[in-house]
Structures are given as C-alpha cells and as structure tokens.
The first five atom37 places (N, CA, C, CB, O) and aatype in JSON, in Angstrom:
{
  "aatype": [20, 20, 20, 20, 20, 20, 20, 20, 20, 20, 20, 20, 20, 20, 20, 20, 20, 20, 20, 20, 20, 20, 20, 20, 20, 20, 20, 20, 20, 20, 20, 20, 20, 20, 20, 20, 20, 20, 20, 20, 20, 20, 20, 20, 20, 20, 20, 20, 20, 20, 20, 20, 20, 20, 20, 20, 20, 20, 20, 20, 20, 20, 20, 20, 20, 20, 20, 20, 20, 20, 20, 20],
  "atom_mask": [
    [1, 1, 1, 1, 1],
    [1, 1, 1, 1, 1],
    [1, 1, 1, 1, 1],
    [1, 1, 1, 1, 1],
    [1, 1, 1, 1, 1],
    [1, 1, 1, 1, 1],
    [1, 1, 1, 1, 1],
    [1, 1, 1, 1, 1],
    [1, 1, 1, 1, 1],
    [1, 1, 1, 1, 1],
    [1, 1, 1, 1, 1],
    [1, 1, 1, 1, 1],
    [1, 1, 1, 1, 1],
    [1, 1, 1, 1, 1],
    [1, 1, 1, 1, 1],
    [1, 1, 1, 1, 1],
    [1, 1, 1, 1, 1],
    [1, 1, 1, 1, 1],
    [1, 1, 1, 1, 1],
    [1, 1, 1, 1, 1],
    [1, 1, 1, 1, 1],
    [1, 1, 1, 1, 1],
    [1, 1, 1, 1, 1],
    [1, 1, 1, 1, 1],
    [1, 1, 1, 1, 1],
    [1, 1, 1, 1, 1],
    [1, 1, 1, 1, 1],
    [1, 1, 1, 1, 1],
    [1, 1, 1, 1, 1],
    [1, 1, 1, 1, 1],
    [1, 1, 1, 1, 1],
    [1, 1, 1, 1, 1],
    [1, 1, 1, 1, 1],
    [1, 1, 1, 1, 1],
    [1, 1, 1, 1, 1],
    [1, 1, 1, 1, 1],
    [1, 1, 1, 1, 1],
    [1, 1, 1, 1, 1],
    [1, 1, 1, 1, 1],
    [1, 1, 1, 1, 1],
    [1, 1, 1, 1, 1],
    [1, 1, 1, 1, 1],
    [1, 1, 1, 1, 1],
    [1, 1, 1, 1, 1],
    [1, 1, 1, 1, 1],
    [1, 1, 1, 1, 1],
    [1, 1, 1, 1, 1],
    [1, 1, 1, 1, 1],
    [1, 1, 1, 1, 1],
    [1, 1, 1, 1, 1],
    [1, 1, 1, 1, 1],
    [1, 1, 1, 1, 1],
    [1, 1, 1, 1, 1],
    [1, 1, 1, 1, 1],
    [1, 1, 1, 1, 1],
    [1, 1, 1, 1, 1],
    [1, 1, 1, 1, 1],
    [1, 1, 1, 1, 1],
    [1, 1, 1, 1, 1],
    [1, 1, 1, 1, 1],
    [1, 1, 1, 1, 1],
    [1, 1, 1, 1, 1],
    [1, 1, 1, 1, 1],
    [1, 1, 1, 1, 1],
    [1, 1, 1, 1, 1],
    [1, 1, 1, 1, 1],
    [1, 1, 1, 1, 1],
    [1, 1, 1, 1, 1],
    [1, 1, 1, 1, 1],
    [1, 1, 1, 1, 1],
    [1, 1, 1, 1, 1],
    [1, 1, 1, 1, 1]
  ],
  "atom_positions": [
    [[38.03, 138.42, 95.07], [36.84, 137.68, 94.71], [35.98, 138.58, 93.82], [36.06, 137.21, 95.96], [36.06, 139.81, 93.85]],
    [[35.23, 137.96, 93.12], [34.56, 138.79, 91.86], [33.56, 139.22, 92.18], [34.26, 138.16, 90.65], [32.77, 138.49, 91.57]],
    [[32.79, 140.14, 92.91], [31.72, 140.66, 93.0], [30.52, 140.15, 92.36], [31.93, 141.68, 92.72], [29.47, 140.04, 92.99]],
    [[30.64, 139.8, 91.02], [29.31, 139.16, 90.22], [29.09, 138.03, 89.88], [29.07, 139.56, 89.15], [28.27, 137.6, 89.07]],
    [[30.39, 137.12, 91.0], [30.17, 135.99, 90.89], [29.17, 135.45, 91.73], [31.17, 135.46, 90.97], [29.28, 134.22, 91.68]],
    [[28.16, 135.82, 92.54], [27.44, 135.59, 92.81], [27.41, 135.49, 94.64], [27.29, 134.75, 91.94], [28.45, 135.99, 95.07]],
    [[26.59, 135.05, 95.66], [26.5, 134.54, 97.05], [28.19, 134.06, 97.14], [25.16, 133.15, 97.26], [28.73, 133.44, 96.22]],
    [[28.9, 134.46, 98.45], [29.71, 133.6, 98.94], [29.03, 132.44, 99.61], [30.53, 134.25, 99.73], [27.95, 132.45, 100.2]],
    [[29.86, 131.45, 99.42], [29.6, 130.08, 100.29], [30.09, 130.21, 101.34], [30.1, 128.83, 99.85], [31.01, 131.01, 101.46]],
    [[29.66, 129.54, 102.31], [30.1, 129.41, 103.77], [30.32, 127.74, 103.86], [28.83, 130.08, 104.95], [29.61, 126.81, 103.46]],
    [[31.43, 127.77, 104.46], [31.91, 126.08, 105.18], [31.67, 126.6, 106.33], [33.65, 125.26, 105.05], [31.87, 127.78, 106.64]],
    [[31.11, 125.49, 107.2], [30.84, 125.85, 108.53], [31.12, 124.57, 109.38], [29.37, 126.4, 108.68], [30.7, 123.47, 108.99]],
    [[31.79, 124.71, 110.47], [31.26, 123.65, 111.84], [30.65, 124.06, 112.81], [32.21, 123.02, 112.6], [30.72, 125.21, 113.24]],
    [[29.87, 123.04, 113.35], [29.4, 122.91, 114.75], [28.89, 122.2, 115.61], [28.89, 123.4, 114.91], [28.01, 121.41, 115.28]],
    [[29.26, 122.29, 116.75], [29.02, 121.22, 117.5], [27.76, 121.07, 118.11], [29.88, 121.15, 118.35], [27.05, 122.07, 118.09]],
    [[27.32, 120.07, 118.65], [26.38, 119.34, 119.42], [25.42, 120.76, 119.62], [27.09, 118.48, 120.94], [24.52, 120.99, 118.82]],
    [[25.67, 121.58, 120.62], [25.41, 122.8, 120.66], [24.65, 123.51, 119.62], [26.44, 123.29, 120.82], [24.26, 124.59, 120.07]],
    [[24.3, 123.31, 118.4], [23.85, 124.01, 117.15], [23.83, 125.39, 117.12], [22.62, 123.65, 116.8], [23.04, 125.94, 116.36]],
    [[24.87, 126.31, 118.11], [24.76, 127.35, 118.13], [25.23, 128.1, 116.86], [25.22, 127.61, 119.15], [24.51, 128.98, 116.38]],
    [[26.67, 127.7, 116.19], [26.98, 128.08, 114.8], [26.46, 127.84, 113.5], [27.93, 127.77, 114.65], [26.76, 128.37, 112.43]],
    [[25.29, 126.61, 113.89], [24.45, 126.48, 112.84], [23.36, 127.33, 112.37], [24.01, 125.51, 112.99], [22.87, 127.67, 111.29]],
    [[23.13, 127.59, 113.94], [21.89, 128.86, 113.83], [22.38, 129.78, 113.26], [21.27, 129.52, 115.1], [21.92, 130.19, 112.19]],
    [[23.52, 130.38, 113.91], [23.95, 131.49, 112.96], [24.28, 131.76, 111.63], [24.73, 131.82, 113.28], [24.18, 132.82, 111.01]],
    [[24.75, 130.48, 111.2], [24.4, 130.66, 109.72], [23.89, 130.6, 109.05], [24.59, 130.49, 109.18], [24.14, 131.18, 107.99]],
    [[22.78, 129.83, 109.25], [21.31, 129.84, 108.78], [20.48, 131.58, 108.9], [20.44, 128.59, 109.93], [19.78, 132.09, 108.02]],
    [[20.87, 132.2, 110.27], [20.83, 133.39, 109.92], [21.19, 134.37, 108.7], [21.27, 133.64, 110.65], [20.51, 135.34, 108.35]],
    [[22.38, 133.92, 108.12], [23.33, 134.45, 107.21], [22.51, 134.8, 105.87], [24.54, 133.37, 106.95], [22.48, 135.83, 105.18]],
    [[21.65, 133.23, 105.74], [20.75, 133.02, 104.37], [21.55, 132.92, 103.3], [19.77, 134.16, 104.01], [21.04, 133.35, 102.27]],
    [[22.75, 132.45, 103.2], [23.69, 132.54, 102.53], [23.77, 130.64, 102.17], [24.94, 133.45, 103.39], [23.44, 129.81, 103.01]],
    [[24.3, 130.24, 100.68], [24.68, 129.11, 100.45], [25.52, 128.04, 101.6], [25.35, 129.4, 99.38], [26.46, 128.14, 100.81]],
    [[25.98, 127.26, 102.55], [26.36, 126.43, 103.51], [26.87, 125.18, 103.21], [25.46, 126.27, 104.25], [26.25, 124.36, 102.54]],
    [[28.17, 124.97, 103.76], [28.51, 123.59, 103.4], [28.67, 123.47, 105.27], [30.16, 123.27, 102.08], [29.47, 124.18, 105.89]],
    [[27.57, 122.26, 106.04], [28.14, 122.08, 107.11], [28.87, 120.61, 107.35], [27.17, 122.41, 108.0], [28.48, 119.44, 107.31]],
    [[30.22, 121.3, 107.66], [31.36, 120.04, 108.06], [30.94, 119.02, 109.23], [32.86, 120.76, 108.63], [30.62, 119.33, 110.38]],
    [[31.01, 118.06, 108.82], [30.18, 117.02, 109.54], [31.03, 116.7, 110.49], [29.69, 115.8, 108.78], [32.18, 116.89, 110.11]],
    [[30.96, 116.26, 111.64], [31.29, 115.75, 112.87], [32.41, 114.56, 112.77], [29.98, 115.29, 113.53], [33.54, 114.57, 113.26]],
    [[31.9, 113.75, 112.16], [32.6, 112.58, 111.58], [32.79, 112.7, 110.59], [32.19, 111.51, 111.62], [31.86, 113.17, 109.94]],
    [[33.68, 112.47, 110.1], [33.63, 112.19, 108.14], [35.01, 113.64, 107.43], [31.08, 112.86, 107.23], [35.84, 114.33, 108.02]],
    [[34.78, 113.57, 106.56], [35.33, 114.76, 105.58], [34.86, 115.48, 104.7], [36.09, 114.51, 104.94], [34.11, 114.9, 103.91]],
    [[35.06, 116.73, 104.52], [34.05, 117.26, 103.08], [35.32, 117.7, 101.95], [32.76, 119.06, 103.53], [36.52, 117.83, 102.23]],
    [[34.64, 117.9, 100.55], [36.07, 118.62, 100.14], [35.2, 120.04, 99.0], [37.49, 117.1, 98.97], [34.35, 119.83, 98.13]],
    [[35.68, 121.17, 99.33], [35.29, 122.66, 98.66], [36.1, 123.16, 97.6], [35.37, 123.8, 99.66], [37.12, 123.79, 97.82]],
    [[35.53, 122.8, 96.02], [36.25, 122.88, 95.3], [36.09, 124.64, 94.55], [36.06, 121.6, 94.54], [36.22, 125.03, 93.39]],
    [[35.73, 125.4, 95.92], [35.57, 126.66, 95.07], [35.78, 127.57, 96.26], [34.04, 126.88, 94.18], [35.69, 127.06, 97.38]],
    [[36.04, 128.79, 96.17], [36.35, 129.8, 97.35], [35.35, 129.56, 98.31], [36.34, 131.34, 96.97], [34.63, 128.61, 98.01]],
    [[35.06, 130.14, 99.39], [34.21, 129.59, 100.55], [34.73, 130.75, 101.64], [34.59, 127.75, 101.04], [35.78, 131.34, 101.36]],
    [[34.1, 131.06, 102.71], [34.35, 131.4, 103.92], [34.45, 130.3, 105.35], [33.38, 132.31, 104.02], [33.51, 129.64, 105.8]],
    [[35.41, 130.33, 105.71], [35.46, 129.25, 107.22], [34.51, 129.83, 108.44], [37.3, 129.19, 108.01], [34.85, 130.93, 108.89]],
    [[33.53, 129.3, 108.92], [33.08, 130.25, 109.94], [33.48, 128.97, 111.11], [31.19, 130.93, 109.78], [33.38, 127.79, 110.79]],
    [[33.85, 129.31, 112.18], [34.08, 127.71, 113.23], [33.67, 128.97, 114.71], [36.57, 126.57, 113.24], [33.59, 130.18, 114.93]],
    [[33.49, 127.47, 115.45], [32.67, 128.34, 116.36], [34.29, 128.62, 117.79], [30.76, 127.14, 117.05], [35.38, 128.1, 117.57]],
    [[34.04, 129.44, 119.04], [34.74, 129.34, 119.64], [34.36, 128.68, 121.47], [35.22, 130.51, 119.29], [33.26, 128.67, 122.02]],
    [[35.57, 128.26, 121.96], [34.98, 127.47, 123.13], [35.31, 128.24, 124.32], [35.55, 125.96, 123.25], [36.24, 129.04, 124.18]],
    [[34.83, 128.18, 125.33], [35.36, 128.72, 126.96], [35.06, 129.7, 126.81], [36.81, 128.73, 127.58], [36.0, 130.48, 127.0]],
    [[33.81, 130.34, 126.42], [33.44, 132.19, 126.52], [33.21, 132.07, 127.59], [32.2, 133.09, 125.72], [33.19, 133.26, 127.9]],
    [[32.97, 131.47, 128.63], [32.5, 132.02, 129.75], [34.21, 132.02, 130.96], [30.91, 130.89, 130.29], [34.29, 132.86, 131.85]],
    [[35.19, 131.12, 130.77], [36.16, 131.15, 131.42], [36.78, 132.66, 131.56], [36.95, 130.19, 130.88], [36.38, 133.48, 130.74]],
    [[37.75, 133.09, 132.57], [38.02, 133.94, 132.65], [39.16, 134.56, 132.0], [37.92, 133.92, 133.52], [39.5, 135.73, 132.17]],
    [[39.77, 133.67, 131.18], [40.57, 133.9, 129.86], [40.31, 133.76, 128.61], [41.44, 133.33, 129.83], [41.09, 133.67, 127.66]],
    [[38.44, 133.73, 128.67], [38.2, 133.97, 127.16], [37.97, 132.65, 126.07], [39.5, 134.76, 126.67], [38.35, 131.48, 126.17]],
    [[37.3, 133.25, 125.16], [36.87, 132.05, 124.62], [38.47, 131.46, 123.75], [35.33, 132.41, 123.53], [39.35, 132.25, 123.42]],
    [[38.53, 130.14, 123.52], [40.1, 129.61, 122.73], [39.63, 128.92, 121.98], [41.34, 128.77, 123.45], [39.12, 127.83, 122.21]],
    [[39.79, 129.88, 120.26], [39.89, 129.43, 119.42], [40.23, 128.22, 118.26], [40.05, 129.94, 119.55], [39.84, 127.97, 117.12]],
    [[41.3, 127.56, 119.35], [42.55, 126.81, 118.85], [41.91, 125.1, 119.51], [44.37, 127.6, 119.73], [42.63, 124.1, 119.45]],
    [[40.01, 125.07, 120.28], [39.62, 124.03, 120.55], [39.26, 123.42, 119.32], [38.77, 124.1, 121.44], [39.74, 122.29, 119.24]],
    [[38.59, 123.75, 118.35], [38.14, 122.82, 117.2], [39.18, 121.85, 116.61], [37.65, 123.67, 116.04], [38.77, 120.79, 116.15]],
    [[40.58, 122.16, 116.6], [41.58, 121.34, 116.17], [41.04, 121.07, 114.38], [41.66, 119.84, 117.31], [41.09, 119.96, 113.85]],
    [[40.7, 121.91, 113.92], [40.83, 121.55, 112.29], [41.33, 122.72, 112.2], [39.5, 121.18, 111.23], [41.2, 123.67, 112.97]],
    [[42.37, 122.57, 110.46], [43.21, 122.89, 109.86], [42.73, 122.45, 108.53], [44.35, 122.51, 110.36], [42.68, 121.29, 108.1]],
    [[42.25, 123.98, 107.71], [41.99, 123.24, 106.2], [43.26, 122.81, 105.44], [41.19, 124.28, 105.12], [44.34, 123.32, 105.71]],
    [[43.15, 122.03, 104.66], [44.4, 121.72, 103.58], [44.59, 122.51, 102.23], [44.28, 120.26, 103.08], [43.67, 122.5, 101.42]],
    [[45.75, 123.2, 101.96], [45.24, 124.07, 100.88], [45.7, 123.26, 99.33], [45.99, 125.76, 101.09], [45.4, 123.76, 98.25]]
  ]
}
C-alpha cells in the first residue's frame, strides 16, 4: 500500500452491542460500517475490523461467529 495515498479505510461490523463501533470511531480514521441487513460493496483497499464473540467462555472468544466472508 502506498504510504501517500492517504488515511486507510476501515470496513467494519457490529453488532447490536456497538462495542466495535466505538472502537473505531476511536481509530478517527475514514469507516465503511457493514450494515446488519443489506450489502455494501469497497471498491478500494480497506482494512476488515469484525468483532469477536464468547470472550468470556472458557475457550475464548470464536472468531468464526460473524459468518461473513468477503468476496474477492
């Protein structure tokens, strides 16, 4: 990625929870947030940030709950 191309974008989800929203709003960085319902489409490099589920279970939070898969 080109250094002087400017802010990376962030694609982001999150759920009900707005906990990954906060955090990227922390970021202060450009945001595309993936909507709940619906589809988006990112016609330029981006970062995936997705949040994770079961941190508190005793095997850890599992990644593999959001069930999206970008299309390349």
């Amino acid at each position: 990625m080109d250094p002087d191309a400017g802010p990376v974008r962030v694609v982001y989800f999150s759920s009900v929870s707005e906990n990954t929203h906060r955090f990227v709003q922390k970021l202060g960085l450009p945001a595309i947030r993936i909507p709940l319902h619906g589809r988006i489409e990112v016609a330029e490099p981006y970062v995936l940030i997705l949040p994770t589920y079961g941190g508190g279970r005793a095997n850890g939070p599992d990644p593999d709950a959001g069930g999206y898969v970008p299309k390349q």
